[in-house]
C-alpha positions in Angstrom: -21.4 -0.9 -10.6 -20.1 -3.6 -12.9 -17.2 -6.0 -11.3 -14.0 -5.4 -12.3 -12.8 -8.0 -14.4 -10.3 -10.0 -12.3 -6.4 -10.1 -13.0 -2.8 -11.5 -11.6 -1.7 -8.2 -11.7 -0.3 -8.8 -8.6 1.5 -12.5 -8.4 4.2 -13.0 -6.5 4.4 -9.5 -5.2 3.9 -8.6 -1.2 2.7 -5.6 0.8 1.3 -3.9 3.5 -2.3 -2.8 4.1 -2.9 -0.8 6.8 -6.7 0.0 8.2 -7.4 -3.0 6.7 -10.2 -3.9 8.9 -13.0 -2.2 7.2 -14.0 0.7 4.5 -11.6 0.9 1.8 -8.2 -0.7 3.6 -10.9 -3.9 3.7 -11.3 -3.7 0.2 -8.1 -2.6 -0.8 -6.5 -5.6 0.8 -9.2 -8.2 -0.3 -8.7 -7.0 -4.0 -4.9 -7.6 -4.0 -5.1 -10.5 -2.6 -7.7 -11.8 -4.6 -4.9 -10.7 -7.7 -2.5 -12.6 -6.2 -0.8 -10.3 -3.8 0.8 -12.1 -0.2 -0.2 -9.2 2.7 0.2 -8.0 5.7 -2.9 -6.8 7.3 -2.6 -4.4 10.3 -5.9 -2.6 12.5 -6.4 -2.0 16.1 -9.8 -4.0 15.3 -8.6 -7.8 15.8 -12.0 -9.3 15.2 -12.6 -7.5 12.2 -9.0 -8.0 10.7 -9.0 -11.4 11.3 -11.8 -11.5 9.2 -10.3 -9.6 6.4 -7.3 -11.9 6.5 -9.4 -15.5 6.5 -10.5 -13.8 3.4 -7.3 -13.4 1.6 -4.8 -16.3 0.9 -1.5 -16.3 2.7 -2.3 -13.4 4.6 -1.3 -12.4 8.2 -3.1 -10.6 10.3 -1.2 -8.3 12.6 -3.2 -6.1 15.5 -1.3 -3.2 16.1 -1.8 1.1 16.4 0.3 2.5 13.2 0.8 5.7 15.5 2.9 3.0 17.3 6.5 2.5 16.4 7.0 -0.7 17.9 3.5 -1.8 16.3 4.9 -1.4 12.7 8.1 -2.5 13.6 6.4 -6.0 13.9 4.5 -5.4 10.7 7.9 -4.7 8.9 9.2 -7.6 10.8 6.1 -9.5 9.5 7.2 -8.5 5.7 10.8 -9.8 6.3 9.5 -13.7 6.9 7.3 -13.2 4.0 10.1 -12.0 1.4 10.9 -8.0 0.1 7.9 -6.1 0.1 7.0 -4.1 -3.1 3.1 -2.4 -2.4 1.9 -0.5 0.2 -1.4 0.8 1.3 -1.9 3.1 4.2 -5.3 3.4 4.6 -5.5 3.4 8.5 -7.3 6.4 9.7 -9.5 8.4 11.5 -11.9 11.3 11.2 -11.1 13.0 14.6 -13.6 16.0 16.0 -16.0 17.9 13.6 -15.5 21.6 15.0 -14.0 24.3 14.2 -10.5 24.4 15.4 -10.5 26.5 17.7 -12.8 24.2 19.9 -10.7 21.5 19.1 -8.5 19.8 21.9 -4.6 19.3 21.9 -5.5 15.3 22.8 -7.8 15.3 20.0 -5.5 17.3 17.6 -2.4 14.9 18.5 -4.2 11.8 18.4 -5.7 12.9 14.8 -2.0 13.5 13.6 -1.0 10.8 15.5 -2.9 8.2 13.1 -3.4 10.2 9.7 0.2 11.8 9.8 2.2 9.8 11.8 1.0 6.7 11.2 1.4 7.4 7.3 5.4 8.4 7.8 6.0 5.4 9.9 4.8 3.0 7.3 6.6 4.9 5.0 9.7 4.8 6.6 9.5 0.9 7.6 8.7 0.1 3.6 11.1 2.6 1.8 13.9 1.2 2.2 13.2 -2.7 2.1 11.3 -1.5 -1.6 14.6 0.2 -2.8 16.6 -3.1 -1.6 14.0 -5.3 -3.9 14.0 -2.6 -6.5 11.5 -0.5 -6.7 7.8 -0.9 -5.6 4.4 1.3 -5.6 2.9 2.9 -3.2 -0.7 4.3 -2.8 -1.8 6.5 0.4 -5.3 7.4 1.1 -5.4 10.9 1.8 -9.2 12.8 1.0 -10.5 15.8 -1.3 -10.8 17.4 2.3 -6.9 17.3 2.1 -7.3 19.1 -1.4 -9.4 21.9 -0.4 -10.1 23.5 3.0 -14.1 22.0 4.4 -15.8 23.4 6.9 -17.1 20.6 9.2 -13.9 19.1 9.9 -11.0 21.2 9.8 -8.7 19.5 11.5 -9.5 16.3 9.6 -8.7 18.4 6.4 -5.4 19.5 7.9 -4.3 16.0 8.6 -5.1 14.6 5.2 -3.4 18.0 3.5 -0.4 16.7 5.3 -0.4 12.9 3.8 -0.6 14.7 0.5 2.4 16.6 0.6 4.2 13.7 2.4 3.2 11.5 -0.4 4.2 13.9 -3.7 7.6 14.3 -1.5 8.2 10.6 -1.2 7.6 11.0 -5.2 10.3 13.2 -6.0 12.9 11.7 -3.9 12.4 8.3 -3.8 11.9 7.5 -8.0 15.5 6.8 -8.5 15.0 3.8 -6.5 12.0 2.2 -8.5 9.4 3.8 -5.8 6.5 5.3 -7.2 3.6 7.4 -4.5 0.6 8.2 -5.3 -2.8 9.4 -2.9 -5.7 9.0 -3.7 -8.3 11.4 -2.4 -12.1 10.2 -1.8 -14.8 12.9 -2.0 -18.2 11.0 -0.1 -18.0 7.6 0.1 -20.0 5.3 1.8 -17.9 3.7 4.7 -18.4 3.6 8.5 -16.0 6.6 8.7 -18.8 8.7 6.5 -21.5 7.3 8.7 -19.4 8.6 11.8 -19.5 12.0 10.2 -23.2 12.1 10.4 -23.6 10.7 13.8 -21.0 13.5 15.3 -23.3 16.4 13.4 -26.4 15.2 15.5 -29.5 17.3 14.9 -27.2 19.2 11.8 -26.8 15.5 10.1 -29.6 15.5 7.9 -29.1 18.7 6.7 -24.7 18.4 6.0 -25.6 15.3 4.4 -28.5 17.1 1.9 -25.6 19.4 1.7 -22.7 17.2 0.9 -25.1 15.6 -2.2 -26.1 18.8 -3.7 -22.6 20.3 -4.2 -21.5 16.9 -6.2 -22.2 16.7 -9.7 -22.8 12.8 -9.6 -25.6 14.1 -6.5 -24.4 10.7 -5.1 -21.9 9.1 -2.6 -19.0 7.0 -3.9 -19.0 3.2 -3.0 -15.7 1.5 -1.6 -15.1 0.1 -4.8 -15.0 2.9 -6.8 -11.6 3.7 -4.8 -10.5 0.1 -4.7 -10.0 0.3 -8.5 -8.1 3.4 -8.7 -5.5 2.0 -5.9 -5.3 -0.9 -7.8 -4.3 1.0 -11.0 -2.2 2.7 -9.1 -0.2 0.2 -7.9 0.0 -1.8 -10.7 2.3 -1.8 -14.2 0.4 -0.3 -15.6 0.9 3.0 -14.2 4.4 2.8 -14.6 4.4 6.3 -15.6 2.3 7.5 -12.8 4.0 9.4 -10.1 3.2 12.0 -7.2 -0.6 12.3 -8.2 -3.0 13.6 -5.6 -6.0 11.8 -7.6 -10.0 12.9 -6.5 -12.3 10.4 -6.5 -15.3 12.3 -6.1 -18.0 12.5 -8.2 -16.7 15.9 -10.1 -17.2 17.6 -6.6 -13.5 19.3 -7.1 -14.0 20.0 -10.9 
């Protein structure tokens, strides 16, 4: 895929990127910054997100759970020293069991909400209301076409990111008054460690989910990170001023 041609779009400006670790909160956070954006980067991986952060300018790296309250209490904290936030990714996440739900655990059911739902509304409500003080800001969660459309393999996963959807168009509607625009964005097959976990869950069935997952997209490929990264950079920039509540797919055609 050709590079992006590199802007400022985001000078001056500060946010929060959540997952930012790996997959697309990496890229997501490496993209802004390298537009110009000042960030906070929170993951539970330290090594990793210390990485991310030596990669982007001004950055500060902030280890932390975002199911935690206290956790992004120090991220919002964080945001204070650095001056009124205006963007905010939350791409923390996880995939969680790939069963049907009824042989899905209450641990592993409340520790999937605990990250997709939970840890979504809690960055939410840390950066609403700081954004409305500045003005206005942008936000962009990463939700999933499996929050779009019921999938087989991982129900509960499905569930979860059905729920940052709705959370998302809700913060739409009642928060535009105040300058705050949401959007999701909702990756079909993309090729991240959380795809590859997919695949290693499904054992002996891997191969032939994965055979499956290419035939039913029209592109017959998986997406790459990037392909996201541009979108939630549109998103959050001016130039989608106009651009509110969207559950976008970015998947090939697969939901077409």
């Amino acid at each position: 895929m050709q590079e992006a041609e590199l802007t400022e779009r985001f000078t001056g400006r500060i946010g929060l990127v959540t997952g930012a670790a790996s997959g697309i909160g990496r890229d997501a956070a490496l993209a802004m910054a390298a537009e110009g954006a000042r960030l906070v980067l929170m993951d539970r991986d330290a090594t990793a997100l210390e990485a991310t952060a030596a990669a982007c300018p001004g950055a500060v790296a902030l280890e932390g759970d975002v199911s935690a309250a206290a956790d992004m209490d120090r991220a919002a904290a964080a945001l204070d020293a650095m001056g009124p936030p205006s963007l905010l990714v939350t791409a923390a996440g996880m995939l969680g069991p790939t069963r049907p739900l009824a042989e899905v655990t209450e641990e592993e059911w409340d520790r999937l909400f605990a990250v997709n739902v939970k840890g979504t509304w809690l960055a939410l409500r840390a950066l609403l209301p700081r954004m409305a003080r500045a003005g206005g800001g942008a936000v962009v969660t990463i939700a999933s076409g499996s929050g779009l459309i019921g999938n087989a393999v991982f129900p509960a996963y499905s569930a979860s990111k059905g729920a940052v959807v709705l959370m998302t168009r809700s913060v739409a509607t009642s928060h535009a008054a105040e300058g705050i625009r949401a959007n999701t964005v909702c990756p079909g097959q993309i090729e991240t460690p959380m795809l590859r976990g997919v695949f290693q869950q499904l054992g002996d069935r891997a191969a032939g989910v994965e055979a499956m997952f290419r035939a039913r997209n029209p592109s017959g490929r998986f997406g790459e990170v990037a392909e996201v990264t541009q979108a939630v950079l549109f998103l959050l920039s001016d130039a989608a001023s106009y651009i509110n509540g969207v559950a976008l797919p970015i998947d090939g055609g697969r939901l077409a």
